[in-house]
C-alpha positions as CSV (number, residue, x, y, z in Angstrom):
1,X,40.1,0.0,19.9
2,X,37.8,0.8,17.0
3,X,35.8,3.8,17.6
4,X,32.8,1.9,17.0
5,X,33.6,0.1,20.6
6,X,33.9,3.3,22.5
7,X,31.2,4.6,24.4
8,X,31.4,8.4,24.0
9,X,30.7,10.6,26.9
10,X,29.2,13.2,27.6
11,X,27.2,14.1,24.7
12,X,29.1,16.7,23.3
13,X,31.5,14.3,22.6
14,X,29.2,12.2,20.6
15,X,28.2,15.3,18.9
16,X,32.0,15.8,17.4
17,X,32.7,12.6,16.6
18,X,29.4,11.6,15.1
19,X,31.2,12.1,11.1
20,X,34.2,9.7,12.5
21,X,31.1,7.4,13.7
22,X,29.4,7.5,10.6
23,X,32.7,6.7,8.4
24,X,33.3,3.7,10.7
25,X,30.3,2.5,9.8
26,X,28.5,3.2,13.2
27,X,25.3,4.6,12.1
28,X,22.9,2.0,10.6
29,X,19.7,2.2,8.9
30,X,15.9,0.1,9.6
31,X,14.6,-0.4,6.1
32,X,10.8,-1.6,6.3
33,X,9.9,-5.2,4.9
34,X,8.8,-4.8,0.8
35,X,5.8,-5.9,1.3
36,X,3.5,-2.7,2.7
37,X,-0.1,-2.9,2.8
38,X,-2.7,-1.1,4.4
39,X,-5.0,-2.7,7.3
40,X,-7.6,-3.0,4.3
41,X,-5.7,-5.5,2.5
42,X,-3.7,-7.7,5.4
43,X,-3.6,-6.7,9.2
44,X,-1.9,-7.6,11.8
45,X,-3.7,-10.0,14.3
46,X,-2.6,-10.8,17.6
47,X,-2.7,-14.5,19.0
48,X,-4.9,-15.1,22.2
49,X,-3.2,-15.9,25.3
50,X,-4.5,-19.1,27.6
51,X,-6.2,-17.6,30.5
52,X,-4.0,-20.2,32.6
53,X,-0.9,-18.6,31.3
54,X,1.3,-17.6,33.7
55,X,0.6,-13.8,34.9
56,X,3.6,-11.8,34.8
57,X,4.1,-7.5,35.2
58,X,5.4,-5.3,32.5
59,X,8.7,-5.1,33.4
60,X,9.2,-9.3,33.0
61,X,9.9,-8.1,29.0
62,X,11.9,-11.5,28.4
63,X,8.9,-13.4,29.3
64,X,6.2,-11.8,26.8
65,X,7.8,-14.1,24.0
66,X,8.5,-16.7,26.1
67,X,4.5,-17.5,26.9
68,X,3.1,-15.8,24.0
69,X,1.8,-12.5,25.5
70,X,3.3,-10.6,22.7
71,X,2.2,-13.1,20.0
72,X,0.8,-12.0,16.3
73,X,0.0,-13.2,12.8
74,X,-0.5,-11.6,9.7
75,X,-4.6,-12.2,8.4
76,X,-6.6,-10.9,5.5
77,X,-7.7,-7.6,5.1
78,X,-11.1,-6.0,6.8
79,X,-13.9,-8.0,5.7
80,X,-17.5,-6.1,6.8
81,X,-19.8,-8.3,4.2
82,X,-21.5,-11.5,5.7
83,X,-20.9,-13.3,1.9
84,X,-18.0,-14.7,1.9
85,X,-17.8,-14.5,-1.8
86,X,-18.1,-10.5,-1.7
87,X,-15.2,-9.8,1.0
88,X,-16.0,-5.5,1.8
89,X,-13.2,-4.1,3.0
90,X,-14.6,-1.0,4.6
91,X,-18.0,-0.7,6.5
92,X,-20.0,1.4,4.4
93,X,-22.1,4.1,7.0
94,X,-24.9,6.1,5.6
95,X,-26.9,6.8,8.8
96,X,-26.1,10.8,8.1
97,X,-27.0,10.7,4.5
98,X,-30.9,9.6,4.7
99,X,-32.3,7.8,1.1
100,X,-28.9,7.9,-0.1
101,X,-28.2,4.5,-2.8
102,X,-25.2,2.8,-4.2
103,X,-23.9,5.6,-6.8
104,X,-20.4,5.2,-8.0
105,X,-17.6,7.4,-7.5
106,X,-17.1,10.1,-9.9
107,X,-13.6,11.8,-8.6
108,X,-11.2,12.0,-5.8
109,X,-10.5,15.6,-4.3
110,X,-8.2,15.3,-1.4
111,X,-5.4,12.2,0.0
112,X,-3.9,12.7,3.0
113,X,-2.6,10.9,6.4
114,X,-2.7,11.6,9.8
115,X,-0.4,10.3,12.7
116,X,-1.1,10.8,16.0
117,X,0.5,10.4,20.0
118,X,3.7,9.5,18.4
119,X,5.2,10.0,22.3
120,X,8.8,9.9,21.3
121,X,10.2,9.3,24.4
122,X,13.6,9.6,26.3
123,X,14.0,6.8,27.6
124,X,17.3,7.9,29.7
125,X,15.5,11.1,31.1
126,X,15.5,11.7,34.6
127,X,12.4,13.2,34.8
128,X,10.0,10.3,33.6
129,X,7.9,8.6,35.8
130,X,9.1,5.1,34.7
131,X,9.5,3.4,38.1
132,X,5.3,3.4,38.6
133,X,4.8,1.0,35.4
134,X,7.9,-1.0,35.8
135,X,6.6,-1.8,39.0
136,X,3.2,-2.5,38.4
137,X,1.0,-5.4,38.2
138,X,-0.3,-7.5,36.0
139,X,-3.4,-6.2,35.3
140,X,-2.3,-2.3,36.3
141,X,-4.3,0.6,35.7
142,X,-3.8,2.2,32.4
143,X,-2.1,5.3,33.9
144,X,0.7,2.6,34.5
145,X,1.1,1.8,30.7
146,X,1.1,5.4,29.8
147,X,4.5,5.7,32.5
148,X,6.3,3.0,31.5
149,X,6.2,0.1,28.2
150,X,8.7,-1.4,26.8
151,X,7.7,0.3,23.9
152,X,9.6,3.4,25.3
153,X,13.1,2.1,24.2
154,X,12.4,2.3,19.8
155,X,9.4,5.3,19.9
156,X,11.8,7.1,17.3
157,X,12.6,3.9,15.0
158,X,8.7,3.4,14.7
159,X,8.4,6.4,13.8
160,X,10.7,6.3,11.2
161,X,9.0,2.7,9.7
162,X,5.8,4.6,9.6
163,X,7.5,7.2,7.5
164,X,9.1,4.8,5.1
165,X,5.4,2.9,5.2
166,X,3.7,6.6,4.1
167,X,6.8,7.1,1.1
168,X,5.7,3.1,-0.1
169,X,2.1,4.2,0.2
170,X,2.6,7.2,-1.8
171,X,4.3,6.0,-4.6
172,X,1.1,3.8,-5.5
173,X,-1.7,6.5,-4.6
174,X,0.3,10.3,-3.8
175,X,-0.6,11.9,-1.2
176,X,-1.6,15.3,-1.4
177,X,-0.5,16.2,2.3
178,X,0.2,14.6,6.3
179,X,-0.5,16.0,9.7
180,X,0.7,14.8,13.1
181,X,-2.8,15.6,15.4
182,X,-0.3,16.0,18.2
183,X,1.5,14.3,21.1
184,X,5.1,14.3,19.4
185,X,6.6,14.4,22.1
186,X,6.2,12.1,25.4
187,X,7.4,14.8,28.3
188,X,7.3,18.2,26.4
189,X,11.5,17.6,26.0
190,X,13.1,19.8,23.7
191,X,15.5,16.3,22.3
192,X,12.2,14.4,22.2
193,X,10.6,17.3,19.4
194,X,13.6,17.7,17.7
195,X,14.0,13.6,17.5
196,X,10.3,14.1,15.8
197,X,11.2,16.6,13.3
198,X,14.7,15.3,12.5
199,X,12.8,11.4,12.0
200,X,10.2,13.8,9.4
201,X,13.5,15.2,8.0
202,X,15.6,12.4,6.9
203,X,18.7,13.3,9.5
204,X,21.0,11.2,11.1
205,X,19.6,10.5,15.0
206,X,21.6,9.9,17.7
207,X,18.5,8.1,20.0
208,X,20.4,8.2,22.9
209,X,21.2,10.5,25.8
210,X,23.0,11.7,28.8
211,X,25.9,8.9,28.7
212,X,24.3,7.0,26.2
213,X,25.5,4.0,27.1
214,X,25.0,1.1,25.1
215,X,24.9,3.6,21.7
216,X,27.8,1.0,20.4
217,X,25.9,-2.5,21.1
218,X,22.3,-2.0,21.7
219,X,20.2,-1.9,18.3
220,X,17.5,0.7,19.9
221,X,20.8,2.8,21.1
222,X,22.2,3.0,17.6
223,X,23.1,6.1,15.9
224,X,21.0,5.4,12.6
225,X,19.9,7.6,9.6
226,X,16.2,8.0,9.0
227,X,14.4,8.1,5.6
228,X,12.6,10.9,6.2
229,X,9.5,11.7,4.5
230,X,8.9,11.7,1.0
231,X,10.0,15.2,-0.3
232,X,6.5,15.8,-2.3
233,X,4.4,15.6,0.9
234,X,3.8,18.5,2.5
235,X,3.4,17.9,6.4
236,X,1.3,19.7,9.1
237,X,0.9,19.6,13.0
238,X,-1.5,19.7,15.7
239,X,-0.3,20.4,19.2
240,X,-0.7,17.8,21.8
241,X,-1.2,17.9,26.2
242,X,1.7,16.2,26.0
243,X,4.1,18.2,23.5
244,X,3.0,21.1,26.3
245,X,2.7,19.6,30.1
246,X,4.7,17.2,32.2
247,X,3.8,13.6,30.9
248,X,1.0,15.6,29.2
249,X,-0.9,16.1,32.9
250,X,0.4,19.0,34.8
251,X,2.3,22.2,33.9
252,X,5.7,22.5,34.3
253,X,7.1,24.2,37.9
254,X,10.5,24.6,39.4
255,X,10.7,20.9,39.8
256,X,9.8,19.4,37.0
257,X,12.1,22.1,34.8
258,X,15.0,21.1,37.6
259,X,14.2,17.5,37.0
260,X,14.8,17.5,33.0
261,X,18.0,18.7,33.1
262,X,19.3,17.7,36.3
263,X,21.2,15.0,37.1
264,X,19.1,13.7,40.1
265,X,16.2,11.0,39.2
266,X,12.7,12.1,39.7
267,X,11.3,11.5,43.0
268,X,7.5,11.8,43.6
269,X,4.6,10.4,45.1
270,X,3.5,6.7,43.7
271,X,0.3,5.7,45.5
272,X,0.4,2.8,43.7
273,X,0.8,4.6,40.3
274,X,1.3,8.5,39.9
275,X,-1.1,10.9,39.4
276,X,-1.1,14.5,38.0
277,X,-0.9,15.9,41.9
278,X,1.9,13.2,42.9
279,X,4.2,15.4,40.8
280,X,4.1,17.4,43.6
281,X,4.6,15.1,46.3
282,X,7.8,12.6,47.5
283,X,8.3,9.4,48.8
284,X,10.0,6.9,45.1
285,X,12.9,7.5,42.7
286,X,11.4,6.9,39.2
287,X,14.4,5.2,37.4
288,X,15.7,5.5,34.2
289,X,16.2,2.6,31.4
290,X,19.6,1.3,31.5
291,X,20.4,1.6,28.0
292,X,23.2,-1.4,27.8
293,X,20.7,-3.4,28.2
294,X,18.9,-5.6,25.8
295,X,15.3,-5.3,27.4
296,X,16.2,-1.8,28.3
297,X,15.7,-2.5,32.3
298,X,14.6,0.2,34.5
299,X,17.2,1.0,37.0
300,X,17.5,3.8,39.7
301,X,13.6,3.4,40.8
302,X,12.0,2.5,44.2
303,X,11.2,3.5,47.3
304,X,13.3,6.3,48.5
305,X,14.3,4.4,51.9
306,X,16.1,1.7,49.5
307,X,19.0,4.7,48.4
308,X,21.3,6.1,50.9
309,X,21.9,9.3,48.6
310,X,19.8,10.1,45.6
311,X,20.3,8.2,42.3
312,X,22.2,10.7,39.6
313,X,22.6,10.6,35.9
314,X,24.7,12.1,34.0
315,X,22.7,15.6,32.7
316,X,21.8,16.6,29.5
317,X,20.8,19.9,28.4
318,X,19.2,19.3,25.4
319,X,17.0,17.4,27.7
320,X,15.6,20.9,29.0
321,X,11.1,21.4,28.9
322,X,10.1,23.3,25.7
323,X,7.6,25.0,28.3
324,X,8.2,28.1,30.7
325,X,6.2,29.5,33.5
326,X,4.2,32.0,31.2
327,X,3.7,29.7,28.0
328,X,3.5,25.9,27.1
329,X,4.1,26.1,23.3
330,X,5.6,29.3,22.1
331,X,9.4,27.5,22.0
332,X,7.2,24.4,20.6
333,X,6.0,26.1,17.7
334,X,9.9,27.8,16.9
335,X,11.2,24.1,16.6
336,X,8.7,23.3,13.3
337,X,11.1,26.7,11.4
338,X,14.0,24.4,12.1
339,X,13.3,22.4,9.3
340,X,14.4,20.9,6.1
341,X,11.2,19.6,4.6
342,X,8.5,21.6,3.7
343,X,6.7,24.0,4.5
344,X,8.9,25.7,7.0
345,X,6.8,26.1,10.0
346,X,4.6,23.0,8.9
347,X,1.7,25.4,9.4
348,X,2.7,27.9,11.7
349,X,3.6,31.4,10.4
350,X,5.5,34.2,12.0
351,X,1.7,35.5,13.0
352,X,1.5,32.3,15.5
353,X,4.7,32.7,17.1
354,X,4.0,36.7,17.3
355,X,1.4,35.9,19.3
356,X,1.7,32.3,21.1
357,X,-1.4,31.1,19.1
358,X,-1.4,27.5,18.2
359,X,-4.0,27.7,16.0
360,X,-3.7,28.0,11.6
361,X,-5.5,27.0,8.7
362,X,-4.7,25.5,5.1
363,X,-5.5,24.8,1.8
364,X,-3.7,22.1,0.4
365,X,-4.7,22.2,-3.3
366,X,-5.2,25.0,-4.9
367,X,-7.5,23.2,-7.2
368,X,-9.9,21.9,-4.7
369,X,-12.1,24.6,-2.4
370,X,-11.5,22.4,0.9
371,X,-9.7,23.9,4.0
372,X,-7.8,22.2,6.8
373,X,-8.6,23.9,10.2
374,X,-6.1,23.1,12.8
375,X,-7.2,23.4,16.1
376,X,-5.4,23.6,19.1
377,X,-8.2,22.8,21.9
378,X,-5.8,21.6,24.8
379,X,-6.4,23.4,27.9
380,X,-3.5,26.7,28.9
381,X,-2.2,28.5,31.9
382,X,-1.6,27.0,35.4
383,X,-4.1,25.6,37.6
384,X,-6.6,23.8,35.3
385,X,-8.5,20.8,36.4
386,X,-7.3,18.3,34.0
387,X,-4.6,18.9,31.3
388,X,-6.0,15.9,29.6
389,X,-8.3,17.7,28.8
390,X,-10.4,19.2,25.7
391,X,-10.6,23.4,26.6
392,X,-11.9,26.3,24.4
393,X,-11.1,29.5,25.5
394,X,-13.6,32.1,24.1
395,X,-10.2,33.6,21.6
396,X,-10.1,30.0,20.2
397,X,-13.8,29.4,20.1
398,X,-14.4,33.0,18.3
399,X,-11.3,31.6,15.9
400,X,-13.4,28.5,14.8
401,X,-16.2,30.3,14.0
402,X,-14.5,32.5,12.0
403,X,-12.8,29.8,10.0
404,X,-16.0,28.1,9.2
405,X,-18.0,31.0,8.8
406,X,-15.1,32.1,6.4
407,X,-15.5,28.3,4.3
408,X,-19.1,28.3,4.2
409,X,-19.7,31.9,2.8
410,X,-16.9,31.1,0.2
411,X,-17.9,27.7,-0.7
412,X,-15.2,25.3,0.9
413,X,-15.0,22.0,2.4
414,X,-14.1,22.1,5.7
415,X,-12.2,19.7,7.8
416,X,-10.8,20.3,11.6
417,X,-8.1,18.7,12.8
418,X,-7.0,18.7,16.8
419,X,-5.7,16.6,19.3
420,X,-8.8,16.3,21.9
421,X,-11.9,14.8,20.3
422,X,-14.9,16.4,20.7
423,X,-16.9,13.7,23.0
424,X,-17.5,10.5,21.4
425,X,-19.1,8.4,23.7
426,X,-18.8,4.8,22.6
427,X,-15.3,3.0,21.4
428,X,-15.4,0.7,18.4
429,X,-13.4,-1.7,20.7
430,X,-14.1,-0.9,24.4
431,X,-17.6,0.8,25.2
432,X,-16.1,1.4,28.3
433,X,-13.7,3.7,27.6
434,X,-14.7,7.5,29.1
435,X,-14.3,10.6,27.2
436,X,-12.4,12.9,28.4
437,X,-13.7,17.0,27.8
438,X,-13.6,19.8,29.7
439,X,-15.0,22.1,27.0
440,X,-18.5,22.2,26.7
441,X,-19.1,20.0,23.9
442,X,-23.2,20.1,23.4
443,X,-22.1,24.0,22.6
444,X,-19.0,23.6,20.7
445,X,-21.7,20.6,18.9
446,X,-24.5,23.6,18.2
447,X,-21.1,25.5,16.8
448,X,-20.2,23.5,14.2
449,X,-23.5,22.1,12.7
450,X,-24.1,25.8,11.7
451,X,-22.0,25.3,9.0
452,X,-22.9,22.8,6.8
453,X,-19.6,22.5,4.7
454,X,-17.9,20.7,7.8
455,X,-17.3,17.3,6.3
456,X,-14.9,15.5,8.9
457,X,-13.2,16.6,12.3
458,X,-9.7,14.5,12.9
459,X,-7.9,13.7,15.9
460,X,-6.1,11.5,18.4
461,X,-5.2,11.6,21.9
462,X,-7.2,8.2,23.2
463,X,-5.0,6.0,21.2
464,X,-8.0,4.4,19.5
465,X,-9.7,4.0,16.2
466,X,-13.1,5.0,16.3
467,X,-15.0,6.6,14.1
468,X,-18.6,8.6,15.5
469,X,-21.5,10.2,13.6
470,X,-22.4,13.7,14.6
471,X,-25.9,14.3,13.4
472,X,-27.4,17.8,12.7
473,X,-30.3,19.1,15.6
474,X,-33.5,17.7,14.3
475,X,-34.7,20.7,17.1
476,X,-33.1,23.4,14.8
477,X,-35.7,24.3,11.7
478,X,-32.7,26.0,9.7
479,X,-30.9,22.8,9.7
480,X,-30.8,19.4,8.0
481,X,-28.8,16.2,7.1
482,X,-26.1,18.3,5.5
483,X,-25.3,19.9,8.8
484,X,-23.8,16.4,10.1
485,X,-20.2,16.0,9.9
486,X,-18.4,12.6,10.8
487,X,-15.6,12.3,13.7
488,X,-12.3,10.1,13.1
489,X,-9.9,9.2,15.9
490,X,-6.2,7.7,14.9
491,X,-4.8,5.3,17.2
492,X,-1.4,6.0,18.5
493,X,2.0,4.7,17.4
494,X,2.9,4.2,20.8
495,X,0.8,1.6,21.5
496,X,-1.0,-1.3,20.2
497,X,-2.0,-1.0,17.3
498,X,0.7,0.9,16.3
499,X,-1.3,2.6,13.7
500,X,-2.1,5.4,10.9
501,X,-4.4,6.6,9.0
502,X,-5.2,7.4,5.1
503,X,-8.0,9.2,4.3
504,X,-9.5,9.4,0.9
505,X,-12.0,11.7,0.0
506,X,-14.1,11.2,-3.3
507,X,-16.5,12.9,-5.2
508,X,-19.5,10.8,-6.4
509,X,-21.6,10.8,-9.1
510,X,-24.4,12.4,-6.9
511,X,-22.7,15.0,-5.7
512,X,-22.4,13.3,-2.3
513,X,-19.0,13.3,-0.5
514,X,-17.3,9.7,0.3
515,X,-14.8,9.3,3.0
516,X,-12.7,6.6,2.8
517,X,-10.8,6.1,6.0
518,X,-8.0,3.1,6.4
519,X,-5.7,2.2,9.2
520,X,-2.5,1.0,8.3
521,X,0.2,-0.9,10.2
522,X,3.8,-0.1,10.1
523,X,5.4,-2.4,7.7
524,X,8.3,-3.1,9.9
525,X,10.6,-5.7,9.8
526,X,11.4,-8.7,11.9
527,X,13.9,-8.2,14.5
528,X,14.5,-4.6,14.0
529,X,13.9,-2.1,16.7
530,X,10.9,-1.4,15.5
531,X,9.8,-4.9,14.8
532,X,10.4,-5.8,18.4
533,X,8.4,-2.6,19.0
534,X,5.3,-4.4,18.3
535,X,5.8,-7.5,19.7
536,X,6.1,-5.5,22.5
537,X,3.6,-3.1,22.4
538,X,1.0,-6.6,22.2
539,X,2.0,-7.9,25.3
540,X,2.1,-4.9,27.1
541,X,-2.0,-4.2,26.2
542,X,-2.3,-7.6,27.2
543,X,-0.4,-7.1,30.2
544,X,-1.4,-4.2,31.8
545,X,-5.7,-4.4,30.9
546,X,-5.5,-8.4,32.2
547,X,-9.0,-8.7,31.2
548,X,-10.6,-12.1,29.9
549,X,-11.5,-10.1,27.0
550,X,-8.0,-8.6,26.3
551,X,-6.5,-11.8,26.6
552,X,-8.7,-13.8,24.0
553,X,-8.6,-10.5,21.4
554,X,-7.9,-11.2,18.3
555,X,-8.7,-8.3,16.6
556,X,-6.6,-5.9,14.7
557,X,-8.5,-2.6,16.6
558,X,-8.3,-1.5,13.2
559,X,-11.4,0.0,11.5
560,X,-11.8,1.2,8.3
561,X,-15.0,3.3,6.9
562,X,-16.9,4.8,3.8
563,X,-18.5,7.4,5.4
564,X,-21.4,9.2,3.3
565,X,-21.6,12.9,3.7
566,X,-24.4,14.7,2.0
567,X,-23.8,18.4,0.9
568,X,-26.1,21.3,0.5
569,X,-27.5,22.5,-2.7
570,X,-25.0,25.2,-3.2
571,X,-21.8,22.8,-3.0
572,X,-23.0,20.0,-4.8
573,X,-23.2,22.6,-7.8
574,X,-19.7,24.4,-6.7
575,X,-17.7,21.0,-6.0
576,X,-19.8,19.2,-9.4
577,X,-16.7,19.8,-11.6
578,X,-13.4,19.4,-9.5
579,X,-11.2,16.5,-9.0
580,X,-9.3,13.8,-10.4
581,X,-11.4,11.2,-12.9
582,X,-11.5,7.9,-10.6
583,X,-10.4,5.2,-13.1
């Protein structure tokens, strides 16, 4: 039998024979298709669905081909001019720079990218809630799409296209850095985080686990070696609810720590889709994909009457929470040292492990006076309200201030970078959408247009792409337009759209600052795992919102800005001399 055949369990088998596997030819690699472009150039563009069409639930993953739920094209680029003839691929926004004309650009300072709610997920875990959106309708609540897609079976392989995507993108404009804003990891899993960091590394990844069965036949099973990120970017990280708490909504307990490395499947409430508190209660079996099959089917779920003893698995220990009962991202923040790219840590020092502070900031050029302020504003401890949340503990507010206080009196650019957003109140695509804050944002708001060197604050966490002005207090006599700083969200790569995001920042010949922000999709390739990612991933968003307007959409939900900055006297005379001649 050739070793390729076998299926190798437990995992510490797989572990010892993973050098025989590679030299018989068992671990493969998903090159990206040549052509890479940004969302600016070409996009992708899903096809609208009949409203007759036949209404089917996520789990019927066969039929989202079949009757064109997961149907896209490739279109032209972002186009925000109404003259045909003058095609303007980003929207240019000036409502926080007042009298401010067309000027040309005089330099670039700063390139970077950001990914965001990557939510590698095990797939095979136990302790995922799976059942709930396997079993839901069509037209479930979005809570149901966040337990289970089929986008769950290849989370590591699109991470590992973005990557390549970011090394073809770098080789025509370098980048000068990356962060992740957070949400690594789908269920705080110790395998999930290292599957993250190993992708970012260049490593061989076994994307499998327990028995991993299928790791011989099934492509998103396959041992394969990632291309890691280019060696010349330096990469950063935000933490994430859900790189902390239990499918990012309630701290870990006795159960849920049991549950990830038991061998019994989760059983908990499911009235009609879980909620943070069903966690706690009993009643369905939540399943686990069976990972010989093609469409990865969810087996082992239902109601707990249907099983005459409790579903098992076989255990894995490397399945185990990264959180304990006193601290939900000090063994987090060890697993960014176990690294081979740089810089070791990825932003945390010694100092943030010493004291279980997930907070740092950066300079990424020493040439440029602009600081990155990463922010971790998730909520801590037991017993909050939400662990969706956006929190600020006084330590972490008095932080921030601190940080800016330091940039302004030394005359830096600022950006922040977290996971929560602040409070935007409108989507680009969905006015609907609610915010979601627990932190007192009209305060943390009067904090930060104090310092008029804040430029941009980044993040993720909604999964969408929207980008929101934050204009100074006309109330406040010490202030004016240079005390408004823009807001960017980044999609996730979980789900549609599948994106990230550049941002360019530029110099002008005014002394203004312009932001150039682009969302970019995944130059995958047809038929791979992560290629079949995306069909997916447009028929479930199709699936699960089942609204007339979700099933017509068209759009790419990408959005991509020029967003004008003005700066105070003092930096347009610090910043007039630094960066790179634009040619």
């Amino acid at each position: 039998m050739n070793v390729c055949d076998r299926v190798f369990r437990p995992i510490i088998v797989v572990l010892a024979l993973m050098p025989m596997l590679q030299l018989a030819g068992c671990v493969v690699e998903w090159p990206i298709s040549k052509e890479v472009y940004t969302t600016a150039e070409r996009q992708v563009l899903p096809v609208a669905v009949s409203p007759n069409t036949q209404q089917i639930k996520p789990a019927d993953v066969p039929l989202y081909k079949e009757l064109g739920y997961s149907a896209w094209t490739i279109g032209p680029g972002t186009n925000y001019s109404l003259d045909p003839n003058d095609p303007r691929p980003y929207d240019k926004r000036v409502e926080l720079a007042p009298g401010h004309t067309d000027v040309a650009g005089a330099a670039r300072l700063l390139s970077f990218f950001t990914m965001s709610d990557i939510h590698i997920a095990d797939k095979e875990s136990p302790a995922q809630p799976l059942y709930a959106g396997w079993n839901a309708p069509y037209g479930a609540p979005d809570t149901a799409g966040s337990a289970y897609s089929p986008v769950v079976l290849s989370t590591i392989q699109v991470l590992d296209a973005a990557v390549q995507t970011v090394n073809a993108l770098h080789k025509k404009t370098p980048f000068d850095f990356g962060i992740s804003l957070g949400d690594d990891a789908n269920n705080t899993q110790y395998n999930e985080l290292r599957w993250f960091i190993d992708v970012l590394d260049g490593k061989v990844i076994t994307p499998s686990s327990g028995a991993h069965d299928g790791a011989d036949k099934i492509d998103y099973q396959k041992p394969f070696k990632a291309a890691g990120l280019d060696r010349d970017i330096p990469w950063y990280q935000a933490i994430g609810n859900h790189d902390q708490f239990w499918m990012g909504s309630a701290y870990e307990d006795i159960k849920t720590m049991q549950a990830h490395v038991g061998n019994t499947v989760l059983n908990m409430e499911n009235n009609p889709v879980p909620t943070p508190d069903g966690i706690d209660g009993y009643g369905f079996y939540m399943g686990v994909v069976d990972g010989t099959t093609p469409y990865g089917v969810v087996i082992k779920g239902g109601p707990e009457e249907n099983f005459d003893i409790p579903p098992t698995v076989v255990a894995d220990p490397d399945r185990h929470t990264l959180a304990t009962a006193t601290s939900s991202s000090l063994n987090w923040m060890k697993e960014f040292f176990n690294t081979t790219s740089q810089p070791v840590g990825h932003g945390f020092t010694q100092d943030n492990i010493d004291s279980d502070f997930a907070c740092y900031s950066f300079e990424p050029r020493s040439d440029i006076p602009l600081k990155i302020i990463v922010l971790d504003d998730t909520c801590k401890g037991e017993g909050q309200a939400n662990y969706a949340a956006g929190c600020l503990d006084a330590t972490r507010e008095a932080w921030l201030k601190n940080e800016l206080a330091e940039g302004q009196s030394n005359g830096k650019l600022m950006i922040v970078a977290a996971h929560i957003p602040i409070l935007p109140q409108t989507s680009l695509n969905n006015p609907a959408i609610t915010p979601v804050s627990a932190m007192d944002a009209g305060q943390l708001l009067t904090d930060l247009h104090a310092y008029s060197n804040l430029i941009l604050w980044i993040s993720g966490h909604r999964h969408v792409n929207v980008v929101t002005p934050q204009p100074y207090d006309q109330s406040d006599p010490t202030q004016g337009p240079e005390n408004s700083f823009w807001e960017v969200e980044t999609s996730s790569l979980r789900d549609f759209p599948q994106q990230f995001r550049t941002f360019d920042i530029h110099r002008n010949t005014d002394n203004t600052i312009s932001i150039f922000v682009t969302d970019v999709d995944p130059a995958v390739r047809e038929g791979s795992p992560a290629g079949k990612s995306r069909d997916y991933a447009v028929g479930a968003a199709r699936i699960i919102a089942a609204t007339p307007e979700s099933i017509a959409d068209t759009s790419s939900h990408a959005y991509n800005a020029e967003l004008v900055k003005i700066l105070n006297t003092n930096m347009q005379g610090i910043i007039a001399s630094y960066g790179t001649p634009l040619e």
